[in-house]
DSSP file (Angstrom, degrees, kcal/mol; ACC not computed):
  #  RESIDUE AA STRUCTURE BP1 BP2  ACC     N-H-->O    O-->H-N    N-H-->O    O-->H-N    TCO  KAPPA ALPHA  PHI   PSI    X-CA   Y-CA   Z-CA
    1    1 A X              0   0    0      0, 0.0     2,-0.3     0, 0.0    28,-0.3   0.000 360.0 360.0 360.0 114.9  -28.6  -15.2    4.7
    2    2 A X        -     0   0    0     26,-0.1     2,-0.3    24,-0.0    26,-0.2  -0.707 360.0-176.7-109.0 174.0  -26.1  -12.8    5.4
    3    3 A X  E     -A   27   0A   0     24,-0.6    24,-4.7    -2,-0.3     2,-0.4  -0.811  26.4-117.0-137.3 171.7  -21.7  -13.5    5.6
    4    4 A X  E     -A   26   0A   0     -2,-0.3     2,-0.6    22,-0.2    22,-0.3  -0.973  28.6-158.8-118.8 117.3  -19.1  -11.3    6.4
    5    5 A X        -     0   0    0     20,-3.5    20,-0.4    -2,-0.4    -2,-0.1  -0.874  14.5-107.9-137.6 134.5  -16.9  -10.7    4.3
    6    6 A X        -     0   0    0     -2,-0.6     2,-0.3    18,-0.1    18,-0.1   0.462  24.9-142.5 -15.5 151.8  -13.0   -9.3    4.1
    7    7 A X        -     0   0    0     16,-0.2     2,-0.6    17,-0.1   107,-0.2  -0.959   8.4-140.0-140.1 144.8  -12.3   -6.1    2.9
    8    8 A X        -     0   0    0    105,-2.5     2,-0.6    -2,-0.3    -2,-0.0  -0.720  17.1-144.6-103.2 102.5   -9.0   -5.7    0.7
    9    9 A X        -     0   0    0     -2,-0.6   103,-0.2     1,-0.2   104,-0.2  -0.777  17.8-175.8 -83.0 126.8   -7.2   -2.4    1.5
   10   10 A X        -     0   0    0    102,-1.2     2,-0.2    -2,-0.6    -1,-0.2   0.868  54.2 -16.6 -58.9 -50.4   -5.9   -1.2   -1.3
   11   11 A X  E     -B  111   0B   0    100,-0.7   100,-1.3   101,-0.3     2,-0.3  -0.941  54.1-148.6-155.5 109.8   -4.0    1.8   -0.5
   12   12 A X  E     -B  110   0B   0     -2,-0.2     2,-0.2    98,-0.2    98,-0.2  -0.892   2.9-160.0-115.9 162.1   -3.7    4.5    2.6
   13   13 A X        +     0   0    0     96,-0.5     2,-0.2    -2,-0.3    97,-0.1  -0.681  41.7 123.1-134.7  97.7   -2.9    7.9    2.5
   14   14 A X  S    S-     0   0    0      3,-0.2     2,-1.1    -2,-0.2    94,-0.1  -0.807  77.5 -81.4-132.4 144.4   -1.7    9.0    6.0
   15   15 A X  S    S-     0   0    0     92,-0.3     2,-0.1    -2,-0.2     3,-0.1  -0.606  89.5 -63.7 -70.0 105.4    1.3   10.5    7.1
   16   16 A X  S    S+     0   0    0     -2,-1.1    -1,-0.2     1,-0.2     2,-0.1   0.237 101.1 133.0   1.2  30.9    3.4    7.4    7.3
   17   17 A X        -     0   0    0     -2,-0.1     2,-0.3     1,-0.1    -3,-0.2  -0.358  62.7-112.3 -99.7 161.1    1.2    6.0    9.9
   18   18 A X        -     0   0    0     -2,-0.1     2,-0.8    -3,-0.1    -1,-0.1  -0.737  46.3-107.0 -93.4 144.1   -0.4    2.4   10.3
   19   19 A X        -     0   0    0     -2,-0.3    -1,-0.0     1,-0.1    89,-0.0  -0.639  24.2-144.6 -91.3 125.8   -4.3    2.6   10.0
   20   20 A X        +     0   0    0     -2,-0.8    19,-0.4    77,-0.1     2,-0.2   0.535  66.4  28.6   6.2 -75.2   -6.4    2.2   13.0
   21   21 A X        -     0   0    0     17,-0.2     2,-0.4    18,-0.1    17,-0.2  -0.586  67.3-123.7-126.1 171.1   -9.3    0.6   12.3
   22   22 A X  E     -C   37   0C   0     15,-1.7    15,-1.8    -2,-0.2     2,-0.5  -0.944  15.7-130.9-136.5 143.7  -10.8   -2.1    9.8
   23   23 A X  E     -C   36   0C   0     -2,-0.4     2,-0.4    13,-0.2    13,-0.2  -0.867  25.8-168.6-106.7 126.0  -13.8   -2.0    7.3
   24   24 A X        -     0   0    0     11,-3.3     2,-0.5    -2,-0.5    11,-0.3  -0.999   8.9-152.8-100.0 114.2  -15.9   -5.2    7.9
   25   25 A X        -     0   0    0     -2,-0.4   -20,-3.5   -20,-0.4     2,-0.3  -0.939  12.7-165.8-126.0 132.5  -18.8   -6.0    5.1
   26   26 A X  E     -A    4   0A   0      7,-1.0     2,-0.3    -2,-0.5   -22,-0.2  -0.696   5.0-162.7-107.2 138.0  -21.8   -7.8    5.4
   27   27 A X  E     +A    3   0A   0    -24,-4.7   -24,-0.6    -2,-0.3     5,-0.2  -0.872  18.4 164.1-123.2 167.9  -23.5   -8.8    2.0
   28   28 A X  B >  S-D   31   0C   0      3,-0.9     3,-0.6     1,-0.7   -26,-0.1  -0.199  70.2 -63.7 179.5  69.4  -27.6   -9.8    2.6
   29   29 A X  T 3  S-     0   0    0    -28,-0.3    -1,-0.7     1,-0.2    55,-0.2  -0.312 114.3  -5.0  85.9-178.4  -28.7   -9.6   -1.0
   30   30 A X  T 3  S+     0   0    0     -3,-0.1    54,-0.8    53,-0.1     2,-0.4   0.529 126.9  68.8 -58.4   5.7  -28.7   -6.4   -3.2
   31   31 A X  E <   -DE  28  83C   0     -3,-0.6    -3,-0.9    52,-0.2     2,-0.3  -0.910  61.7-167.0-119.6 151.1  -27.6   -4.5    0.2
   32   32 A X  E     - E   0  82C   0     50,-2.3    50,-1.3    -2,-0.4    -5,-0.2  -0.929  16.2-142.6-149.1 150.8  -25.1   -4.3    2.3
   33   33 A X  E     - E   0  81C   0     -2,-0.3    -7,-1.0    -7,-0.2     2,-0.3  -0.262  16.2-173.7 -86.0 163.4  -23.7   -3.2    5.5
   34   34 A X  E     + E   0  80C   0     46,-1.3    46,-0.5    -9,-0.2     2,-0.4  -0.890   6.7 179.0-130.0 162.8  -20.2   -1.8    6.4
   35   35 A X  E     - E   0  79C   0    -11,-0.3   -11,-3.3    -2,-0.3     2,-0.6  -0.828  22.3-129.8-176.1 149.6  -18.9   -1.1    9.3
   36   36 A X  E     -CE  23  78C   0     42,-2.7    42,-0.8    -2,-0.4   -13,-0.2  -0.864  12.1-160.9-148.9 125.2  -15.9    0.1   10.9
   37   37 A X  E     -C   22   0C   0    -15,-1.8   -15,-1.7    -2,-0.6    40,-0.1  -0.411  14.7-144.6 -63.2 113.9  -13.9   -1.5   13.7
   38   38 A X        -     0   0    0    -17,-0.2   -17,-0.2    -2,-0.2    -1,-0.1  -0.452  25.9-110.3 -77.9 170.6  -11.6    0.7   15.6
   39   39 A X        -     0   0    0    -19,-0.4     2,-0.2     1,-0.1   -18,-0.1  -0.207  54.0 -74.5 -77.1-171.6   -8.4   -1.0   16.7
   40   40 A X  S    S+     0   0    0      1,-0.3    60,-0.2    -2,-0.1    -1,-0.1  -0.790 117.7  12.8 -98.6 165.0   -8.2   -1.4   20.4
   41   41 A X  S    S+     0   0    0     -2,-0.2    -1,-0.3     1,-0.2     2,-0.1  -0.506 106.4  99.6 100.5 -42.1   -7.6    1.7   22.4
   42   42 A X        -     0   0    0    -22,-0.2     2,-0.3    58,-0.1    57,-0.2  -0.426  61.3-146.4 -87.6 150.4   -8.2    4.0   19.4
   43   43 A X  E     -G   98   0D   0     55,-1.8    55,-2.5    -2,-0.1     2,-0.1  -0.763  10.4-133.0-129.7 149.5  -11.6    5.8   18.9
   44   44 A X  E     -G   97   0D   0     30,-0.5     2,-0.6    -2,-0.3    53,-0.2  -0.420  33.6-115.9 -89.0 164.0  -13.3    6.7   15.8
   45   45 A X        -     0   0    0     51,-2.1    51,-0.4     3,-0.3     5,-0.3  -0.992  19.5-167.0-118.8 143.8  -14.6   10.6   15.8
   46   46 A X  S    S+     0   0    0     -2,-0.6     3,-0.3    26,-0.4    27,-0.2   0.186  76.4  68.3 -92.5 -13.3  -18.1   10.9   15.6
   47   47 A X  S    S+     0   0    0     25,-0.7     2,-1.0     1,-0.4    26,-0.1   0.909 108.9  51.1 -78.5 -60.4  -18.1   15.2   14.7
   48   48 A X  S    S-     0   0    0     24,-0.2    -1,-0.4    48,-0.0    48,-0.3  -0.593  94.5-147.7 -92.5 113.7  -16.8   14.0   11.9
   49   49 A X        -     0   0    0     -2,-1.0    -3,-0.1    -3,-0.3    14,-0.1  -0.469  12.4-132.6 -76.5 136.5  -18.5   11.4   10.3
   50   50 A X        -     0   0    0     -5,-0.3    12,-0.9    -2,-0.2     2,-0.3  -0.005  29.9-174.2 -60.5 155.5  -16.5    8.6    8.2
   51   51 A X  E     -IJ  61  94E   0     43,-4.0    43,-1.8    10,-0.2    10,-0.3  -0.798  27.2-127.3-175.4 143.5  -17.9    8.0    5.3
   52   52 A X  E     -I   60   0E   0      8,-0.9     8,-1.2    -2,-0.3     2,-0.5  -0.469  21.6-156.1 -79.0 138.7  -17.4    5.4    2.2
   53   53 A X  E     -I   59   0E   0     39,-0.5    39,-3.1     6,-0.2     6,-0.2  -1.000  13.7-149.7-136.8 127.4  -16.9    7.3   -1.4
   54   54 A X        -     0   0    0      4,-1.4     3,-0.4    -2,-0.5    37,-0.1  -0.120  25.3-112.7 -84.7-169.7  -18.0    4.8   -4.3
   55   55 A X  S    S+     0   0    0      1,-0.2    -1,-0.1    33,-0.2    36,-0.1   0.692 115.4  56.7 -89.8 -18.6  -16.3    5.0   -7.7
   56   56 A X  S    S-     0   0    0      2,-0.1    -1,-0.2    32,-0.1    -2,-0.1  -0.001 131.2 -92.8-107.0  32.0  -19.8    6.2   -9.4
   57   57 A X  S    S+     0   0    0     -3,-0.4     2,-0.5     1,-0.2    -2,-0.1   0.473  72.5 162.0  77.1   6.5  -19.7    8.9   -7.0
   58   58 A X        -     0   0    0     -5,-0.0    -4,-1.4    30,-0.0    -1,-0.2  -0.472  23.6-158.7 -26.0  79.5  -21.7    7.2   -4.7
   59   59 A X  E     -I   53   0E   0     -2,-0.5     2,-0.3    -6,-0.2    -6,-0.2  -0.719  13.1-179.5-104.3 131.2  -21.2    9.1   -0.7
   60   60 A X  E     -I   52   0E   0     -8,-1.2    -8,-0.9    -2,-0.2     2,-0.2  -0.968  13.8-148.2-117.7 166.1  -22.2    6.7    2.0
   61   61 A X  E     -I   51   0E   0     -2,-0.3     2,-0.3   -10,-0.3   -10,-0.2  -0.540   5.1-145.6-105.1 173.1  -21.9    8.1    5.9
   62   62 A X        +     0   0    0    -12,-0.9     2,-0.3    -2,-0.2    18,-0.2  -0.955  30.8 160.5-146.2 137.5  -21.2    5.8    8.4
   63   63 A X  B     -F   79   0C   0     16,-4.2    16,-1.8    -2,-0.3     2,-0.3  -0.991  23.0-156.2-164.7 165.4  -23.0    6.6   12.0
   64   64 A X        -     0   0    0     -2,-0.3    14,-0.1    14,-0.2    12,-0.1  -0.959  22.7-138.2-158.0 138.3  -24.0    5.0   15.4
   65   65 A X  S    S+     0   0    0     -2,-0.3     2,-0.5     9,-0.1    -1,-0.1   0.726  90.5  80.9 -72.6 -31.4  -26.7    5.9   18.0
   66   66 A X        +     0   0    0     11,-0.1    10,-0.9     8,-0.1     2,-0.3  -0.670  56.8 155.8 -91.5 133.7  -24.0    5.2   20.5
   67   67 A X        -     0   0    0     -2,-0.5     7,-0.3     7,-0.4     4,-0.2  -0.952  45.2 -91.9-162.7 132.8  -21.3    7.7   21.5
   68   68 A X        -     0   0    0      5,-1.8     3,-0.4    -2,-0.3    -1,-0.1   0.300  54.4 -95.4 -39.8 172.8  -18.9    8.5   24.4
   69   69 A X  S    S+     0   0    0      1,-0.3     2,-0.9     2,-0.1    -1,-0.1   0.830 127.6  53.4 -61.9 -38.2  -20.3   11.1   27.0
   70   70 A X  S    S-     0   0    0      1,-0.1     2,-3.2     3,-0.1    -1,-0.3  -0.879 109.9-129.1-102.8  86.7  -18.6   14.2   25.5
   71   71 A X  S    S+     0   0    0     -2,-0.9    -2,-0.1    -3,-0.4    -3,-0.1  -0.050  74.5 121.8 -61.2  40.7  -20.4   12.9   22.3
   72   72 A X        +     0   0    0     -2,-3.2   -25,-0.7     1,-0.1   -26,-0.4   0.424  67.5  26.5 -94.9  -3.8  -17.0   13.2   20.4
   73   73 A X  S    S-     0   0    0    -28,-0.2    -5,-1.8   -27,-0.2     2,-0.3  -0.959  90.0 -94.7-170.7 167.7  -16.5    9.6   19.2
   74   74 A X        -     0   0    0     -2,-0.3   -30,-0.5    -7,-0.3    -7,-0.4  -0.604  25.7-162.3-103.0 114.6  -18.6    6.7   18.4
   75   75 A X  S    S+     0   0    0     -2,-0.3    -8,-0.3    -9,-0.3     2,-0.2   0.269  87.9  42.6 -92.4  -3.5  -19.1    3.9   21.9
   76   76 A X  S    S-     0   0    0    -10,-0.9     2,-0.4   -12,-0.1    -2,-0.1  -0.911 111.6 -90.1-126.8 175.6  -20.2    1.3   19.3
   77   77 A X        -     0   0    0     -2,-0.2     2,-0.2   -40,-0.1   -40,-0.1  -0.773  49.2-126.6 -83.6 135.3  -18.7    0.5   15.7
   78   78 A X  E     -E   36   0C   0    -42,-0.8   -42,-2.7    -2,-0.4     2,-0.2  -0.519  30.2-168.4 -90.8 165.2  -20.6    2.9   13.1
   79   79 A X  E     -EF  35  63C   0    -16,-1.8   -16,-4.2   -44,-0.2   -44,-0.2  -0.620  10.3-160.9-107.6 165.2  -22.1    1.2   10.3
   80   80 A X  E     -E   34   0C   0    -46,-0.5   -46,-1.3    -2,-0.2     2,-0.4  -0.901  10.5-148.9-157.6 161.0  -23.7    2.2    7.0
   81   81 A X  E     +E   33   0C   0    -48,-0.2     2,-0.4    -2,-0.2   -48,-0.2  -0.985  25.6  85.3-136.5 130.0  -25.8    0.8    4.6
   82   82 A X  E     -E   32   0C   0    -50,-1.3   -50,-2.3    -2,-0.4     2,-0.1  -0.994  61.7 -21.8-179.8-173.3  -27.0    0.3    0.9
   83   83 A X  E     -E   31   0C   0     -2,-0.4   -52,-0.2   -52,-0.2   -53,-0.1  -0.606  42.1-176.4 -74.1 134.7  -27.0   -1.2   -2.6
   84   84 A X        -     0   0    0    -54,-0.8     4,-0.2   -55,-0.2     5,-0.1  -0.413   2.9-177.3-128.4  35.3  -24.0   -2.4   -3.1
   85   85 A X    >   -     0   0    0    -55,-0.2     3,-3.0     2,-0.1     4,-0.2  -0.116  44.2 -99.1 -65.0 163.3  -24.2   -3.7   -6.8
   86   86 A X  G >  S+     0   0    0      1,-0.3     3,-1.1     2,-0.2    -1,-0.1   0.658 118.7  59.5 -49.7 -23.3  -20.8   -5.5   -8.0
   87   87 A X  G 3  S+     0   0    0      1,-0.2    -1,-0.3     2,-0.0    -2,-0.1   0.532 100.0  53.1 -78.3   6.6  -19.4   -2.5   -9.7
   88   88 A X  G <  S+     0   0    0     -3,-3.0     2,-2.0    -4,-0.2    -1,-0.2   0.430  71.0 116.5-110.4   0.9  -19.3   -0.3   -6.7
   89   89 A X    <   +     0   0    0     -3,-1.1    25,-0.2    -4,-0.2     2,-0.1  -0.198  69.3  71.5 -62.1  64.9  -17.3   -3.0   -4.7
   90   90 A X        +     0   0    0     -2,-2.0   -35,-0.2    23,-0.2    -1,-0.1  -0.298  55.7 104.9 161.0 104.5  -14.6   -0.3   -4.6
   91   91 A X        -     0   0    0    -37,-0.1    21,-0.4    -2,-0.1     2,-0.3  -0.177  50.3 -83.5-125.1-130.2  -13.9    2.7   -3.0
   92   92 A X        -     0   0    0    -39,-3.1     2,-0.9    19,-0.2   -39,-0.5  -0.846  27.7-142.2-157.8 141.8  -12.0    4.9   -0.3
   93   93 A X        -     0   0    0     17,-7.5     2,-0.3    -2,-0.3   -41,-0.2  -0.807  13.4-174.2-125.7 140.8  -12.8    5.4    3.0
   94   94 A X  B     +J   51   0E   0    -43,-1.8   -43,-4.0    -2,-0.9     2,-0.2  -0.674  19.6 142.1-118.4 141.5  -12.3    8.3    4.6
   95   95 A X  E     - H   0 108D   0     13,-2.0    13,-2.7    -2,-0.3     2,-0.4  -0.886  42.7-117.4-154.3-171.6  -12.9    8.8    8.7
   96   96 A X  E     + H   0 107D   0    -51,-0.4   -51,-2.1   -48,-0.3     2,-0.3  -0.969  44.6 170.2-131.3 108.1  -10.8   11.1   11.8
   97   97 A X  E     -GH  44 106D   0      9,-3.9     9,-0.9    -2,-0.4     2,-0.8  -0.948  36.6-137.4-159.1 164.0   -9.5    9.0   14.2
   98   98 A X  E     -G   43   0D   0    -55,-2.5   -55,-1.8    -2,-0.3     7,-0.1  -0.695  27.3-137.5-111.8 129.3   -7.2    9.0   17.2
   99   99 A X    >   -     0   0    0     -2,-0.8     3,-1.9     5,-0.4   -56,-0.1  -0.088  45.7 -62.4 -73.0 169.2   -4.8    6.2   17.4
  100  100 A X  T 3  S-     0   0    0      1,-0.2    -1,-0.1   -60,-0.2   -59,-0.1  -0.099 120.5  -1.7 -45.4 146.9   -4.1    4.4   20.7
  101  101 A X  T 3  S+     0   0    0     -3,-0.1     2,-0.6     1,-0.1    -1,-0.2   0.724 105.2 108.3  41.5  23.7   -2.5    6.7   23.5
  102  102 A X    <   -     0   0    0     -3,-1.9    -1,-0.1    -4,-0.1     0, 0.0  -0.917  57.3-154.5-131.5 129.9   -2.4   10.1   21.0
  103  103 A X  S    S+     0   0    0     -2,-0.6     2,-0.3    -5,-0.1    -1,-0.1   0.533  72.9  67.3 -79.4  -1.0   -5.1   12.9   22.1
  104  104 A X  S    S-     0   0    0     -7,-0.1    -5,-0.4    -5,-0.1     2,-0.4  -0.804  82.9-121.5-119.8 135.1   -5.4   14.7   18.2
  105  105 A X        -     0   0    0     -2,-0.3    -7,-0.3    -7,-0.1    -2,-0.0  -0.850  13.5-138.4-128.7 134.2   -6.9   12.8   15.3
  106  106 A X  E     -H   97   0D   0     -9,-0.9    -9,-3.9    -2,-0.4     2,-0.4   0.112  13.7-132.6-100.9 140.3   -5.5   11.8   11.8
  107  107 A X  E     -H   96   0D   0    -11,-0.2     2,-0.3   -13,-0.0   -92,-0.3  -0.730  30.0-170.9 -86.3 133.8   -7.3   12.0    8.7
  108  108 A X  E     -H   95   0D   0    -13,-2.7   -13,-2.0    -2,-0.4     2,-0.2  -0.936  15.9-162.9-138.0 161.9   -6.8    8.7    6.9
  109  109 A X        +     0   0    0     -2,-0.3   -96,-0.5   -15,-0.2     2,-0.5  -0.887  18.2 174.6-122.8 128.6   -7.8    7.8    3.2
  110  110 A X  E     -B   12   0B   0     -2,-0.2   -17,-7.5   -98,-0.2   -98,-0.2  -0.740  21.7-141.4-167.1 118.3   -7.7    4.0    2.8
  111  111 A X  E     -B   11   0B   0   -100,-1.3  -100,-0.7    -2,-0.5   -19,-0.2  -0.286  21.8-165.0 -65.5 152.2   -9.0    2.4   -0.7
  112  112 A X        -     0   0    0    -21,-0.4  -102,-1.2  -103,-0.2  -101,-0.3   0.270  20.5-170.6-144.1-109.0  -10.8   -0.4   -0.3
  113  113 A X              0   0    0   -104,-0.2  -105,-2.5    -2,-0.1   -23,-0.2   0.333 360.0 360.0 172.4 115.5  -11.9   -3.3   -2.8
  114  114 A X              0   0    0   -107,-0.2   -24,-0.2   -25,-0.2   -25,-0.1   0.278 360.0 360.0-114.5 360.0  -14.6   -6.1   -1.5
């Protein structure tokens, strides 16, 4: 059985900007999924891939088969997946994305604690 469950932002580090998007987690057992939602109108970039950094050094990517024409940002929300035992329920996640109605996109940092 898997749930979905909130993810705590700790902390961002962005030039005084609100972040974008939201990290969603899925638990199903010793694994689990992530995934991250853009907000609407803003688009995740797909050159650079997001990607989850655990506290035990842990790197997960975050990726999606689906992606705008110019293949520059992600037409579904990307996911990632893995063991997820309770001491790794905390990291930061780091992705490139361009907020509603701005063509450049910001590097955001945003701790996260599930």
């Amino acid at each position: 059985m898997r749930r979905m469950v909130a993810v705590l932002v700790l902390g961002v580090v962005a030039a005084c900007h609100s972040v974008p998007f939201r990290v969603e987690v899925e638990h199903g057992g010793p694994a689990g999924r992530l995934r991250l939602v853009a907000a609407p109108g803003a688009r995740i970039n797909a050159r650079l891939k997001p990607a989850l950094e655990l506290t035990d050094g842990t790197v997960l990517r975050f990726d999606s088969p689906r992606l705008t024409a110019d293949s520059a940002y992600y037409a579904d929300a990307p996911t990632t997946e893995g063991a997820l035992p309770e001491e790794a329920h905390r990291g930061v996640v780091r992705a490139s994305v361009c907020p509603r109605e701005e063509k450049i996109c910001r590097s955001y940092a945003v701790a996260v604690r599930w």
